[in-house]
C-alpha positions in Angstrom: -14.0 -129.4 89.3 -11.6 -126.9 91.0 -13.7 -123.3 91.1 -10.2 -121.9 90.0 -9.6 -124.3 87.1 -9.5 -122.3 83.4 -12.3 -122.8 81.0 -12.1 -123.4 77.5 -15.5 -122.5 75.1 -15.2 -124.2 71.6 -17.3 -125.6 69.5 -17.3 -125.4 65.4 -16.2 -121.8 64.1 -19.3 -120.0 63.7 -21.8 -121.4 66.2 -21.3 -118.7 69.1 -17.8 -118.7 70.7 -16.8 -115.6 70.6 -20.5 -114.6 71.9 -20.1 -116.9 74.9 -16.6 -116.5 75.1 -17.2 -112.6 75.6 -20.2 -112.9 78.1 -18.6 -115.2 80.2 -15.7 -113.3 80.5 -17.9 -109.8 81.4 -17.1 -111.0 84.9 -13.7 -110.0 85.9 -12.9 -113.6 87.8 -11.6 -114.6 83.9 -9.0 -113.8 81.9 -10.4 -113.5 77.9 -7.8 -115.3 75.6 -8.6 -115.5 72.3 -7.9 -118.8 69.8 -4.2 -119.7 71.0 -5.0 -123.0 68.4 -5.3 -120.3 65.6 -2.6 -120.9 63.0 -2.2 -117.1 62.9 -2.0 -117.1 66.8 0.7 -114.6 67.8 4.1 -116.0 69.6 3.7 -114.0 72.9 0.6 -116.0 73.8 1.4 -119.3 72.8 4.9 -120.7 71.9 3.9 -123.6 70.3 3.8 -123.1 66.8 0.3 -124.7 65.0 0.0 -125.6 61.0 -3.7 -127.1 60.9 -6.7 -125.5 61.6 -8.8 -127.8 64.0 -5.4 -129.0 65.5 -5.5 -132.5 67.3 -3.7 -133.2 70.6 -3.6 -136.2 72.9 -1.0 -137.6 75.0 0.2 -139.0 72.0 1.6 -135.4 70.5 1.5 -133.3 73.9 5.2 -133.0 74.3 5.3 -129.4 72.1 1.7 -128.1 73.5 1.4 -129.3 77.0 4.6 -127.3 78.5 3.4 -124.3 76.1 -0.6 -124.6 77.5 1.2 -124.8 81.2 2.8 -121.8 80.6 -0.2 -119.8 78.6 -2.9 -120.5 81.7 -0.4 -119.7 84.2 -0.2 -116.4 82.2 3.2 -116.4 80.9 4.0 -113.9 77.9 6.5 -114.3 75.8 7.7 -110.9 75.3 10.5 -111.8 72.8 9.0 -114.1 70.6 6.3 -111.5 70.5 8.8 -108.5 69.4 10.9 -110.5 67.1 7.6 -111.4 65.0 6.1 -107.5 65.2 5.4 -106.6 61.1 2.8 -103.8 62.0 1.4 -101.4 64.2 -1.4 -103.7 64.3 0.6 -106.5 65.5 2.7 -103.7 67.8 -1.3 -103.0 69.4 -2.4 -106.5 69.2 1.1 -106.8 71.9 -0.2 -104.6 73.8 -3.1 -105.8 74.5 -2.4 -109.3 75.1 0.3 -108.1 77.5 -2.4 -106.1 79.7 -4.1 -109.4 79.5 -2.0 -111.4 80.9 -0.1 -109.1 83.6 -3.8 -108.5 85.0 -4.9 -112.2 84.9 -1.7 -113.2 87.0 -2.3 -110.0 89.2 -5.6 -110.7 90.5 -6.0 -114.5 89.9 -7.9 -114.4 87.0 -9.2 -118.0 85.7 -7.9 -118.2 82.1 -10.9 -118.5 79.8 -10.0 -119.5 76.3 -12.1 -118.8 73.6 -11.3 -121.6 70.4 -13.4 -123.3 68.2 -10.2 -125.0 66.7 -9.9 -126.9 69.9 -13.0 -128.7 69.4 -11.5 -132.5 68.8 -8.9 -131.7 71.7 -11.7 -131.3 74.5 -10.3 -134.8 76.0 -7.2 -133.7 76.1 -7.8 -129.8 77.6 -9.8 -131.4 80.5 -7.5 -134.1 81.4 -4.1 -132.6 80.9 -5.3 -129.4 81.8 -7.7 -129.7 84.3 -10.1 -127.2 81.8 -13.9 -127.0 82.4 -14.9 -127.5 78.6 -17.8 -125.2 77.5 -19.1 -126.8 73.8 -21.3 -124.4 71.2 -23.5 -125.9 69.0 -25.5 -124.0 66.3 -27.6 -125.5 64.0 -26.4 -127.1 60.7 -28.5 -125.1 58.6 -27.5 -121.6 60.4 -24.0 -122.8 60.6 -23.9 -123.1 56.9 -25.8 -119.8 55.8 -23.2 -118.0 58.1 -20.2 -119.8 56.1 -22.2 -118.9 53.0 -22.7 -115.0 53.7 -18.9 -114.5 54.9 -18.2 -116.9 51.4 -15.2 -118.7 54.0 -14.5 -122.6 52.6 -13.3 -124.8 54.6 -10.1 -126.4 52.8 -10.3 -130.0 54.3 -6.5 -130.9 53.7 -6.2 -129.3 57.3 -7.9 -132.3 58.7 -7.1 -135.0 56.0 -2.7 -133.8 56.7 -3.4 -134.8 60.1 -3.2 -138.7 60.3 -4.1 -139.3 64.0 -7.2 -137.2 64.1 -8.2 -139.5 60.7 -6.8 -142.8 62.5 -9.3 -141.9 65.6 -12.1 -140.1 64.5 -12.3 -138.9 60.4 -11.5 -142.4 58.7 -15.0 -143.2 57.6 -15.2 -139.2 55.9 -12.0 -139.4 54.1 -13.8 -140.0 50.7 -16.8 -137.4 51.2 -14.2 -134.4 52.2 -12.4 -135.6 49.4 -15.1 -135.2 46.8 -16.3 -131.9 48.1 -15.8 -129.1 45.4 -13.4 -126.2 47.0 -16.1 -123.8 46.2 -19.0 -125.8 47.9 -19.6 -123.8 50.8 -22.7 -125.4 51.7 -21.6 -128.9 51.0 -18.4 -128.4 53.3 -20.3 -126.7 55.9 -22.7 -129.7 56.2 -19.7 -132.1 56.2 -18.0 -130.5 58.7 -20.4 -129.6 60.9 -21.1 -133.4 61.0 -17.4 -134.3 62.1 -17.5 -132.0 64.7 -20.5 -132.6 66.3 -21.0 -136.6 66.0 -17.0 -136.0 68.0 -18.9 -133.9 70.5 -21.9 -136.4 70.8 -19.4 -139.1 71.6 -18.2 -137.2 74.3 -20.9 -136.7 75.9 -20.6 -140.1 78.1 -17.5 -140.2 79.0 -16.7 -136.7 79.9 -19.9 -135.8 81.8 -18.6 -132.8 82.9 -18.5 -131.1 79.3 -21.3 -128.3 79.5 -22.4 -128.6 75.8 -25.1 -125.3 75.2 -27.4 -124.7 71.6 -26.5 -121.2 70.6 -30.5 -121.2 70.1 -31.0 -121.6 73.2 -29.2 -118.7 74.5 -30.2 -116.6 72.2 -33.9 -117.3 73.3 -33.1 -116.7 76.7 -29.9 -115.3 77.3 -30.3 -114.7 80.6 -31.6 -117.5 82.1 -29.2 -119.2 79.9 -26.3 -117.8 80.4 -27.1 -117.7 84.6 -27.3 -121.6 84.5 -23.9 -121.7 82.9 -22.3 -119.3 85.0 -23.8 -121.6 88.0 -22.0 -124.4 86.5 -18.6 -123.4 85.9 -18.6 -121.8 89.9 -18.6 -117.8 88.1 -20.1 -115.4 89.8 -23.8 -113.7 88.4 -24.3 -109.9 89.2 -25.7 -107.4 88.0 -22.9 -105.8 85.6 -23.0 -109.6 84.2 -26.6 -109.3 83.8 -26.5 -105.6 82.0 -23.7 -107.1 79.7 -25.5 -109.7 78.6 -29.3 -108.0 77.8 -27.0 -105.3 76.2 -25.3 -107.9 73.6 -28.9 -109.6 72.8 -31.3 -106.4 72.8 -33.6 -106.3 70.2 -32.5 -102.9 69.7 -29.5 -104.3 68.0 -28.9 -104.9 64.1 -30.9 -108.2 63.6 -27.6 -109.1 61.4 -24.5 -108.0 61.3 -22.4 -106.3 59.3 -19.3 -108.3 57.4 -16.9 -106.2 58.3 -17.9 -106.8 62.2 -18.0 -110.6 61.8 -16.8 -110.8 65.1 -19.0 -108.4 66.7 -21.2 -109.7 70.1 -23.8 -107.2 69.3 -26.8 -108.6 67.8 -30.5 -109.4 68.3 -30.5 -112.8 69.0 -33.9 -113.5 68.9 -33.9 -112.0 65.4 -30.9 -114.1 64.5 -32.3 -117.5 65.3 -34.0 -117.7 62.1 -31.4 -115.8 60.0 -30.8 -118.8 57.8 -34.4 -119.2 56.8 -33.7 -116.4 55.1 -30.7 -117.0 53.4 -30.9 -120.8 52.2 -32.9 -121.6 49.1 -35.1 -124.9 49.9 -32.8 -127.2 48.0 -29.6 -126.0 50.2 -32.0 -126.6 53.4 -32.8 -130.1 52.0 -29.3 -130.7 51.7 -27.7 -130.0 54.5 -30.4 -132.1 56.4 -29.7 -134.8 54.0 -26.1 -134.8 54.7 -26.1 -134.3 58.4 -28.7 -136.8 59.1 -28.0 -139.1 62.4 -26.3 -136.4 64.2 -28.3 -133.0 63.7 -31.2 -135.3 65.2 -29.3 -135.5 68.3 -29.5 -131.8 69.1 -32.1 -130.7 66.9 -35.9 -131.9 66.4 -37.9 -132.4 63.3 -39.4 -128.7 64.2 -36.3 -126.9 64.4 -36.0 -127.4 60.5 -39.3 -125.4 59.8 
């Protein structure tokens, strides 16, 4: 891969992007852009507009998102579409700093580094159309699904079922389970989709060999070690600053979990978080998110892991 190619980290919502999104991008060769594949994106960053969450694109659809993806990495703001859509000062700061973002990323050759979990069945696509080194999160089921739970977020799957090439190519054989899935069965839609997602990842794994797919336990575990292997492999460079950022984001001086109105925050104890879910899953939901994500959760996770 080409040192000066972007990177794109994704991986299911809730298993660690915005964690390695933000430590990767604590050295100042990257450019942090956040979710342009989030239907609430705003216009300046990406003109192409997006109406499912977990949007699909292959060659088969690129015609609206590749020229608008050319013009995002090459740092292209679209000032105009950005003012005409400004409701609130929050959207007025929000501008602001996605402008700074991209003037400096174009000014000193910044790598774009896009942070989106919603990207996760486009990795194909990102690396071969884009030339992206692909970065893939994966947290396990049961943590995945006592995060969900805590935040109470559903997942409504009409977002995946309204889009017919994504269930032509990958989500055929699930039609009938997402269908039956209560809309307030957090856990039972968490398990679900946390086995889409990942049995798409583990099929990638052959033929795009170049995919750096990380366990968010692992990194928590050892964030440094972890994160300076990764660094290694997408050609960034590990210093010292890197270094601070990082032990500063996992101390064990930080809250062990995280308040919901800082859902997004990068400051935790990530040892202490591991085992998080222990705490929050009765037996029965444990049981049954095994149950239902059986075949693929073995593939990343051992017998152990579900003590």
């Amino acid at each position: 891969m080409n040192k000066k190619s972007s990177i794109l980290v994704t991986g299911a919502h809730r298993s660690g992007t915005t964690w390695v999104g933000r430590m990767l991008a604590s050295n100042p060769q990257t450019a942090y852009i956040s979710e342009p594949l989030n239907v609430q994106h705003r216009p300046g960053v990406l003109r192409a507009e997006v109406k499912h969450w977990y949007k699909y694109i292959t060659e088969e659809n690129q015609e609206t998102y590749l020229p608008a993806f050319e013009e995002l990495l090459r740092f292209r703001y679209h000032l105009l579409s950005e003012l005409g859509s400004l409701r609130s000062r929050k959207d007025l700061l929000r501008m602001g700093r996605d402008l700074s973002i991209f003037a400096a990323g174009a000014l000193r050759g910044q790598r774009a580094l896009l942070k989106d979990p919603f990207a996760v069945f486009s990795t194909p696509w990102f690396e071969k159309k884009l030339n992206c080194q692909v970065v893939i999160t994966v947290r396990h089921p049961a943590a995945f699904a006592s995060s969900l739970k805590r935040l109470n977020w559903p997942f409504d799957f009409s977002d995946l079922l309204n889009q017919p090439m994504l269930m032509r190519d990958h989500l055929q054989a699930d039609r009938a389970g997402m269908s039956s899935i209560g809309p307030d069965d957090i856990i039972g839609q968490s398990a679900l989709l946390w086995r889409m997602i990942y049995r798409f990842v583990h099929s990638t794994r052959g033929l795009f060999p170049h995919f750096h797919i990380v366990r968010h336990e692992d990194l928590s575990l050892d964030p440094v070690g972890g994160y300076k292997t990764l660094y290694q492999s997408l050609g960034l460079t590990f210093d010292d600053k890197v270094k601070d950022t990082i032990l500063n984001s996992s101390s064990s001086e930080n809250p062990a979990e995280l308040s919901r109105k800082k859902v997004h925050s990068v400051k935790l104890d990530s040892r202490a978080n591991v085992d998080n879910w222990k705490k929050r899953l009765s037996a029965e939901e444990i049981t049954r998110i095994r149950r239902m994500t059986e075949g693929v959760s073995d593939l990343f996770y051992s017998d152990a892991e579900w003590g």
